[in-house]
C-alpha positions in Angstrom: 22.3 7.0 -15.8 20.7 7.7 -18.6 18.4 5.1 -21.6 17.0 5.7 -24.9 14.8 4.3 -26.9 15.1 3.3 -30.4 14.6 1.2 -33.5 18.1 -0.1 -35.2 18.8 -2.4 -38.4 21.1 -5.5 -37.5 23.6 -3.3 -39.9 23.0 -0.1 -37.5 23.2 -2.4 -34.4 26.8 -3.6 -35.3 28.1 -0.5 -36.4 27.2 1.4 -33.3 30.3 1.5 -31.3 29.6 0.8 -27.3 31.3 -1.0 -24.5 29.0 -3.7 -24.6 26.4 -5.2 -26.8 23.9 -7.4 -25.7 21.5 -9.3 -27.8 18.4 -11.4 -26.2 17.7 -14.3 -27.9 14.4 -16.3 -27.4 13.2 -19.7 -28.4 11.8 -18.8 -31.5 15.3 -17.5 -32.9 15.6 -20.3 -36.1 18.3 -20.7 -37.7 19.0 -19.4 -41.4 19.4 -22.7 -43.8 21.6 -23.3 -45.7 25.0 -22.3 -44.7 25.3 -20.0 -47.3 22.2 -18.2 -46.5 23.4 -17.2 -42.7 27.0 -16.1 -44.3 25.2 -13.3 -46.6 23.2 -11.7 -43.5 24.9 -8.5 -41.3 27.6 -10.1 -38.9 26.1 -9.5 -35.3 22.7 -11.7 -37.3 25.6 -14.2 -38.5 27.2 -14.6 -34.9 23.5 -15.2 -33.2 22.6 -17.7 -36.3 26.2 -19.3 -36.0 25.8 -19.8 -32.7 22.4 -21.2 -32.2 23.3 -23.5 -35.6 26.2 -24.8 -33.6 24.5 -25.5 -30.0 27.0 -23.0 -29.0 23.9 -20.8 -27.7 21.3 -22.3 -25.3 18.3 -19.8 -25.3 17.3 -21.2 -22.2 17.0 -18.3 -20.1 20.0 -16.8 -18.6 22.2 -18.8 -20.8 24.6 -16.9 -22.6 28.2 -16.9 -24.2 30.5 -13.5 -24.7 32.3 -12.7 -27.5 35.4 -10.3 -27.7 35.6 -8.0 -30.7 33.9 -10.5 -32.8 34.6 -9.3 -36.8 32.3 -6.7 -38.2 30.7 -5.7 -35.0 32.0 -2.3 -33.4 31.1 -2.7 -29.5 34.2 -4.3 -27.7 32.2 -7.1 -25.9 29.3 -8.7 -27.3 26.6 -10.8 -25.0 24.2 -13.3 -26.8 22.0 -14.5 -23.9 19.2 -16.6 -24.3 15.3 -15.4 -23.1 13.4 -18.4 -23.3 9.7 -18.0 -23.6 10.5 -14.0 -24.1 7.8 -13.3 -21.0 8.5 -10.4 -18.4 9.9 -12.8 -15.9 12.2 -14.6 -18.8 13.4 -10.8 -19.9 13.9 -9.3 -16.3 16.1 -12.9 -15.7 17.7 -12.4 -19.1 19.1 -8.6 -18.5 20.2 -9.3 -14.9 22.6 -11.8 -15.9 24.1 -10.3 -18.9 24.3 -7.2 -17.2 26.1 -9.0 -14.3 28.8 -10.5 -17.0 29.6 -6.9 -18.8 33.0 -6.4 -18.5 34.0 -2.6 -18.4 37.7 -1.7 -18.4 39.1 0.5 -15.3 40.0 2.3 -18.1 37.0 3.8 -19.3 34.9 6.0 -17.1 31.8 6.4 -18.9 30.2 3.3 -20.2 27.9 2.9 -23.0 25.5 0.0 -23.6 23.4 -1.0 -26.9 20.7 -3.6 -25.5 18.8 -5.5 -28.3 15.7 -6.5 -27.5 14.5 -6.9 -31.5 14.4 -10.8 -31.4 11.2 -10.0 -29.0 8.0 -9.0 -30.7 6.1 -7.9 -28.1 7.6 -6.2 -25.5 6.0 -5.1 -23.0 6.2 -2.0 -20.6 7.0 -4.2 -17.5 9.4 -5.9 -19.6 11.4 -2.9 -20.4 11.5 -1.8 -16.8 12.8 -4.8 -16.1 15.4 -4.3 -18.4 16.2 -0.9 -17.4 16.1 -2.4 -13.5 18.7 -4.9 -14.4 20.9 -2.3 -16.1 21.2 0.0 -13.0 21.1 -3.1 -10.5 24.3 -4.4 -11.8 26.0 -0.8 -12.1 24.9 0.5 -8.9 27.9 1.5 -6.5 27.3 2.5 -3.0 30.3 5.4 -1.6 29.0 7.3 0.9 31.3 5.6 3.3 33.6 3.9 1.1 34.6 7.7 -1.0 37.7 5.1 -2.8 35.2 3.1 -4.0 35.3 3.6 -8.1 31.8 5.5 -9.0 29.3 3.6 -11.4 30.8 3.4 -14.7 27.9 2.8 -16.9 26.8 5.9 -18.2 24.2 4.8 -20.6 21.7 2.2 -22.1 20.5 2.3 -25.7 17.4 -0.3 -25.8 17.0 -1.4 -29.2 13.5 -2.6 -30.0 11.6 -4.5 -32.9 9.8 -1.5 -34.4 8.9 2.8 -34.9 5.7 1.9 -33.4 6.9 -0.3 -30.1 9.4 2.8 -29.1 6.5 5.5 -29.4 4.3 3.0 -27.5 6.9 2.6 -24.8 8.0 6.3 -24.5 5.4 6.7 -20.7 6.5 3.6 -19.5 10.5 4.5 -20.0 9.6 7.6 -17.6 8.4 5.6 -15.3 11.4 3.2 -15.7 13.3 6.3 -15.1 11.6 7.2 -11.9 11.6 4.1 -10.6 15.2 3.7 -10.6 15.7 6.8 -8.8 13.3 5.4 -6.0 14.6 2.0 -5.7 18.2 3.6 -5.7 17.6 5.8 -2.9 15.8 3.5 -0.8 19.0 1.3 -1.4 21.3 3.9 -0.4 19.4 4.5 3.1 19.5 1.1 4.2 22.5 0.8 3.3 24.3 3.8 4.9 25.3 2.5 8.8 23.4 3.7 11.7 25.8 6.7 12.6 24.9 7.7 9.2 21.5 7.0 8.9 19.7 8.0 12.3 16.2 9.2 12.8 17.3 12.7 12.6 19.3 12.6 9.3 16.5 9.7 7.8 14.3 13.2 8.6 17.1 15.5 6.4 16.4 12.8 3.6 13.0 13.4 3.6 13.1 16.8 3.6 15.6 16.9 0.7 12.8 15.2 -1.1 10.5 17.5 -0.4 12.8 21.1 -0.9 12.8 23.3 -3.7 10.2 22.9 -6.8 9.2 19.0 -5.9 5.8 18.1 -5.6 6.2 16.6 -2.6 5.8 18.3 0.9 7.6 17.2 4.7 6.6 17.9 8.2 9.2 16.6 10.5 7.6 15.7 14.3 9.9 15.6 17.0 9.9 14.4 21.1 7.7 17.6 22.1 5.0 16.6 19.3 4.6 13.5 19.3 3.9 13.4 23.4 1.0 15.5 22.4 -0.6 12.6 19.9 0.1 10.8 23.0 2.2 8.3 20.9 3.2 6.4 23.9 4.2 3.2 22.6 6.5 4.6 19.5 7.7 6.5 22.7 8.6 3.9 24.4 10.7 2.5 22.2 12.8 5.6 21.3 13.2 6.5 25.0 16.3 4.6 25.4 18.3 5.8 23.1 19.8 9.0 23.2 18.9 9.7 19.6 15.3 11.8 19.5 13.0 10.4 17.6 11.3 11.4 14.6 7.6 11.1 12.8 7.7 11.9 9.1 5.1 12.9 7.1 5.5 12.8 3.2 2.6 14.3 1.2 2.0 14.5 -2.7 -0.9 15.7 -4.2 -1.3 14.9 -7.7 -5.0 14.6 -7.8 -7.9 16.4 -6.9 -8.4 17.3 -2.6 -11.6 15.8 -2.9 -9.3 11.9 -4.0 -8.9 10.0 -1.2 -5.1 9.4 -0.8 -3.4 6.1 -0.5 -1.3 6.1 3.1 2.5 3.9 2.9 3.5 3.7 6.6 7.2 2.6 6.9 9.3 0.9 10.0 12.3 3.5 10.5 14.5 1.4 13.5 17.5 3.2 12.0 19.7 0.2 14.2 17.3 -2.7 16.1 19.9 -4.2 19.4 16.2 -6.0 20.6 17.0 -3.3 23.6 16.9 -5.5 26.6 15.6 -8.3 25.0 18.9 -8.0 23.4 19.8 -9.7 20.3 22.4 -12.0 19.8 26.1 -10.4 18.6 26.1 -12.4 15.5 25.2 -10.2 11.9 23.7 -7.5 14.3 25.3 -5.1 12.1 22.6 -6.2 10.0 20.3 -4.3 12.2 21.0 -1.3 9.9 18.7 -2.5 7.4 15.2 -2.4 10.2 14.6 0.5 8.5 14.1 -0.6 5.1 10.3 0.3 5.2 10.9 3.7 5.5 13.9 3.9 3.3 10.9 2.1 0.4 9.0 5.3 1.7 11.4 7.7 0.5 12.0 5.7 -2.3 8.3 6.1 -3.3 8.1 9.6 -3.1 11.6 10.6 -4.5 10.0 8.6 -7.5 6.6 10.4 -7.3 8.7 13.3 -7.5 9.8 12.7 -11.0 6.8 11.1 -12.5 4.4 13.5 -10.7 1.4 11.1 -11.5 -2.2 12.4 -10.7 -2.8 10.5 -7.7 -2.2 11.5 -4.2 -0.1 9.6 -1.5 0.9 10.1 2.2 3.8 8.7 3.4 4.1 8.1 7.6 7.8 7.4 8.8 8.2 6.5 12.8 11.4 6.7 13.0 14.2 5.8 16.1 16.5 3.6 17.5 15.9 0.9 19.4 18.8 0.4 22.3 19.1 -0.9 25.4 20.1 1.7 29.0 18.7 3.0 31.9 16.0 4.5 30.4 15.0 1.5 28.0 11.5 0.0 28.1 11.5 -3.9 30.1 10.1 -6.6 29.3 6.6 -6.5 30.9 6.1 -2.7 31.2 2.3 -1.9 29.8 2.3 1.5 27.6 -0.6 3.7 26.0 -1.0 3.6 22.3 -2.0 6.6 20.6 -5.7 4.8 19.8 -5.8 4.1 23.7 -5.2 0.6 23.3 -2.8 -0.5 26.3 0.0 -2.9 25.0 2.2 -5.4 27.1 5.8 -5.3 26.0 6.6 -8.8 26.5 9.8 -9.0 24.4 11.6 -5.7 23.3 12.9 -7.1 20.6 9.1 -7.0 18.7 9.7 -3.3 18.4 8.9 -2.7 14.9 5.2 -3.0 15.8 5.5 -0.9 18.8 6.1 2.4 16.4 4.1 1.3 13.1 0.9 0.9 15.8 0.5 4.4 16.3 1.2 5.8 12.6 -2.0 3.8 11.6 -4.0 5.0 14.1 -2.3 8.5 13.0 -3.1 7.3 9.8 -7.0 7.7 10.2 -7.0 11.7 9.9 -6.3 11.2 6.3 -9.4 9.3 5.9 -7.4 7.2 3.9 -8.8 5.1 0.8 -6.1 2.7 1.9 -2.8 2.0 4.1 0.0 -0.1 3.6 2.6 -0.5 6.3 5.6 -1.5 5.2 8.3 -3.0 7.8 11.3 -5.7 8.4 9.1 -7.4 10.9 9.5 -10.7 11.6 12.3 -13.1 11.1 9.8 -15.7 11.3 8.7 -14.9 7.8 12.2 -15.3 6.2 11.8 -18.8 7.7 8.2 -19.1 5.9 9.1 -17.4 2.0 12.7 -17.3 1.8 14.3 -14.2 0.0 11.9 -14.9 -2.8 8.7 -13.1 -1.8 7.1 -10.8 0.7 4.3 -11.0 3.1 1.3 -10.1 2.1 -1.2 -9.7 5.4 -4.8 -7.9 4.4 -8.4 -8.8 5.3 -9.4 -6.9 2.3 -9.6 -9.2 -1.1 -9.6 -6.5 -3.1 -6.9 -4.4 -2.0 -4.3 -7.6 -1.1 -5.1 -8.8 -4.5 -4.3 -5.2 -6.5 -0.9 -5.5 -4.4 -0.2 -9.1 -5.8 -0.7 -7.7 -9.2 1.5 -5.3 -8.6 4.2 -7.6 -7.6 3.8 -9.8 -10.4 3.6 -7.2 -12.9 6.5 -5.5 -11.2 8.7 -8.6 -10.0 8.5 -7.5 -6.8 6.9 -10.8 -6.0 4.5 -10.8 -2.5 2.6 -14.1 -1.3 -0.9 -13.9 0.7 -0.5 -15.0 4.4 -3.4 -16.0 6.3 -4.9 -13.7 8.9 -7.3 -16.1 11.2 -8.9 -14.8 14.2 -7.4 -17.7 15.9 -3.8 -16.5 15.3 -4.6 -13.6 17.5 -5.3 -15.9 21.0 -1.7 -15.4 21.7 -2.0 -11.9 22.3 -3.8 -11.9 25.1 -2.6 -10.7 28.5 -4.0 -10.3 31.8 -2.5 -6.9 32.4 -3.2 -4.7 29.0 -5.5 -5.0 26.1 -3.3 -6.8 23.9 0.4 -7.9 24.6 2.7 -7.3 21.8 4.0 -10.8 21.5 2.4 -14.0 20.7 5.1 -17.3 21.2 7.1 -18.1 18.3 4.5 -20.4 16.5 3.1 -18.4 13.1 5.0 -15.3 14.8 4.8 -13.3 10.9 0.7 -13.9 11.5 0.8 -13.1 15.0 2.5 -9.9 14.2 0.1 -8.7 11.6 -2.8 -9.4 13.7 -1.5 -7.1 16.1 -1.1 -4.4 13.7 -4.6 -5.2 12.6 -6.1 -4.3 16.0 -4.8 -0.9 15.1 -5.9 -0.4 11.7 -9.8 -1.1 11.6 -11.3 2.1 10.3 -10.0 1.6 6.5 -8.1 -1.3 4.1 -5.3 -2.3 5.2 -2.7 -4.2 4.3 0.9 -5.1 6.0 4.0 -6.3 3.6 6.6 -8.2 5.8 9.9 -7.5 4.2 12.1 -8.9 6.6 13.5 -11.4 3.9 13.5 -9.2 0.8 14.9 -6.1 1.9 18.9 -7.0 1.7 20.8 -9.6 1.1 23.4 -10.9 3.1 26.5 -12.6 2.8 29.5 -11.4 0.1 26.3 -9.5 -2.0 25.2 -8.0 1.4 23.3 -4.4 0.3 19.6 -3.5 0.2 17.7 -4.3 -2.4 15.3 -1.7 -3.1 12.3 -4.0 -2.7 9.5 -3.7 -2.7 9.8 0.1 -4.1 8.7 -1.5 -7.5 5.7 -2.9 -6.5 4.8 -0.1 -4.4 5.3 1.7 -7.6 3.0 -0.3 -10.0 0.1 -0.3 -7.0 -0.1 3.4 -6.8 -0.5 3.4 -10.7 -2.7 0.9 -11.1 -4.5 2.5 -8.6 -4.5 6.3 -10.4 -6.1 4.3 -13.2 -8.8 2.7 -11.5 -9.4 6.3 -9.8 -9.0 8.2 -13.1 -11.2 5.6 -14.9 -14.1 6.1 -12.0 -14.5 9.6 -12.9 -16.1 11.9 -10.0 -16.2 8.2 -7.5 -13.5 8.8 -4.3 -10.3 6.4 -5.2 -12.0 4.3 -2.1 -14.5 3.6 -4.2 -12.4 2.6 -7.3 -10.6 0.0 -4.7 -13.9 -1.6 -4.1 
């Protein structure tokens, strides 16, 4: 789908003929007195004046009312919607709900949209991705196994704005609203695509699809034979009882010098999570789909790194395979070798996700990394902690966990900062390996990122728990995307610390 920019008179607004038209309309919107005053101004200023001068329009945000070819406007559906304060969070909240109410005929095929954001003095870039966010949120239409289902409709979004000089100020941050959208949407489409369609093998073809032709991005695809050879034996372990092979993908994007340290983004690929012996119960276990949502954020990063082509670099680490119970499935209390030599006790099979993500870190250290984040539906202990809201945030390093919340905040991929205690980690131990990989059901989110932590010690790290953000359930069951945006906004925050630090190693920007 496609947006543009520009700068329209009321007059030009409600002459431009679209599907819809949507207006936000903040607390400082004051009515026109008297009367006669309002009934002399262009009619889409008259409806919003009329409307507020009635109480017919709360500007409480979210609030709206729809009109139906209202007089003197051209757009068939007209959406006044109220934006509060007018901050980021009141916009993004704003755009997702008159977005949601559009109403676009079966007849029409290719849907146009003017958005009006000239009621808003200041908008910001964040604000404006929201927006665009919002648009393709509420337009998006998964088909890959549903080919009847009726393809997205809305075609494009105009994004009216208060002024010459906001729509030249905005014109980097509407690429990056671009690029975004085609990260979060193929992230989206990989988790939601079932595990016949989506196995290690095919996650793999996704990544090298990224990575073909003139993208900036490049793929290595490990299989069985090469990762025996890292001596990956606990991602091993958990692949070996399924007969799909596994896979280890490696993403790379160089956008900035050799000599910049790149920033790592490790994600979970369980393309379908039974618990393996430790088998799960039968209830929503078709859920299980979405355990590899870390890896589909992954691809979404670097399909979107692939269109902005921003002067940073990134690697991207996928362990990728099935987690099933046979024959040949790991038990509960078999000990295994970790690529760093660590050995682990598998107490429950079910805590697989940590299993694979413990040797991509150690993998992680030949990049000599200025940072990893690992990225994985880990625990359902901390859907029980933060809801759908937020992610978990897990990082020793201050600096780096609080660049992430930024990002989130910025973004409105919200995180939350989770404690990481020595103490949490007594659990873990076992008389009979180094470390079990399962500490009681107590804290169980903290247990798990102390784990990983034992594994990631020779850079910053930090470990997002996406287990409650990553798709929703119930009649709106689909991925969300999350956290692709706030992946996003830390690896550009991050080129500008680096780019601002001159000849200093991105590590040393971080600290």
């Amino acid at each position: 789908m496609n947006f543009e920019l520009k700068n329209l008179s009321w007059a030009s607004c409600e002459q431009t003929a679209c599907d819809v038209l949507i207006l936000l309309v903040s607390d400082s919107a004051k009515p026109a007195q008297p009367a006669k005053a309002i009934s002399s101004l262009p009619a889409l200023q008259q409806l919003m004046l009329s409307a507020l001068a009635q109480d017919d329009l709360d500007t409480a945000t979210g609030k709206l009312i729809s009109c139906y070819r209202p007089a003197g406007i051209a757009a068939r559906q007209v959406i006044l919607v109220g934006a509060g304060q007018a901050s980021e969070k009141d916009i993004a909240r704003a755009c997702a709900t008159a977005f949601a109410a559009c109403k676009i005929p079966s007849s029409v095929k290719s849907a146009q949209v003017l958005l009006c954001l000239a009621e808003i003095n200041d908008v910001s870039g964040s604000s404006l991705q929201a927006a665009m966010q919002a648009a393709a949120a509420s337009s998006y239409v998964y088909t890959h196994t549903k080919p009847k289902s009726e393809a997205r409709k809305l075609s494009k979004v105009t994004i009216n704005l208060a002024s010459a000089a906001q729509v030249k100020a905005l014109a980097n941050d509407l690429q990056e609203g671009h690029a975004l959208i085609s990260g979060v949407e193929l992230a989206k489409e990989w988790g939601n695509r079932p595990a016949n369609h989506a196995t290690p093998t095919m996650l793999a073809k996704a990544a090298q699809g990224i990575a073909a032709g003139k993208s900036p991005v490049r793929c290595e695809v490990l299989g069985p034979k090469e990762v025996a050879k890292l001596k990956m034996g606990s991602f091993m372990a958990v692949a070996q009882g399924s007969a799909e092979p596994l896979r280890f993908i490696v993403l790379k994007y160089q956008g900035a010098g050799k000599a910049v340290q790149p920033t790592v983004l490790v994600g979970k690929g369980i393309t379908f999570d039974t618990g393996g012996i430790s088998i799960k119960p039968a209830a929503e276990m078709d859920e299980m789909k979405f355990d590899m949502c870390g890896a589909a954020s992954v691809l979404g990063v670097f399909q979107a790194l692939s269109v902005l082509k921003p002067k940073i670099n990134v690697i991207g680490l996928i362990p990728s395979c099935e987690n099933m119970p046979s024959h040949n499935a790991v038990k509960p209390g078999d000990v295994v070798t970790s690529m760093s030599g660590q050995t682990i006790e598998i107490l429950n099979t079910d805590a697989e996700g940590r299993l694979i993500l413990c040797d991509a870190l150690t993998y992680a250290e030949r990049f000599k990394p200025a940072a990893v984040v690992d990225i994985a539906t880990l625990t359902g202990a901390c859907v029980v902690a933060l809801g759908a809201v937020r992610s978990g945030l897990f990082s020793a390093d201050d600096d780096l966990a609080t660049q992430l919340l930024k990002a989130g905040e910025t973004s409105q991929d919200l995180a939350w900062r989770m404690p990481l205690d020595d103490d949490y980690a007594e659990g873990l131990k076992t008389n009979f390996a180094d470390v079990a990989n399962v500490a009681g059901r107590m804290g169980g989110a903290i247990t798990a990122a102390k784990f990983l932590q034992r594994f990631a010690t020779q850079y910053p790290w930090a470990h997002l728990d996406i287990a409650g953000t990553a798709w929703k359930s119930g009649a709106a069951k689909g991925a969300t995307g999350r956290p692709v945006p706030l992946l996003m906004k830390f690896l550009l925050n991050f080129q500008q610390k680096a780019l601002l630090a001159g000849k200093k190693t991105a590590r040393a920007a971080i600290k």
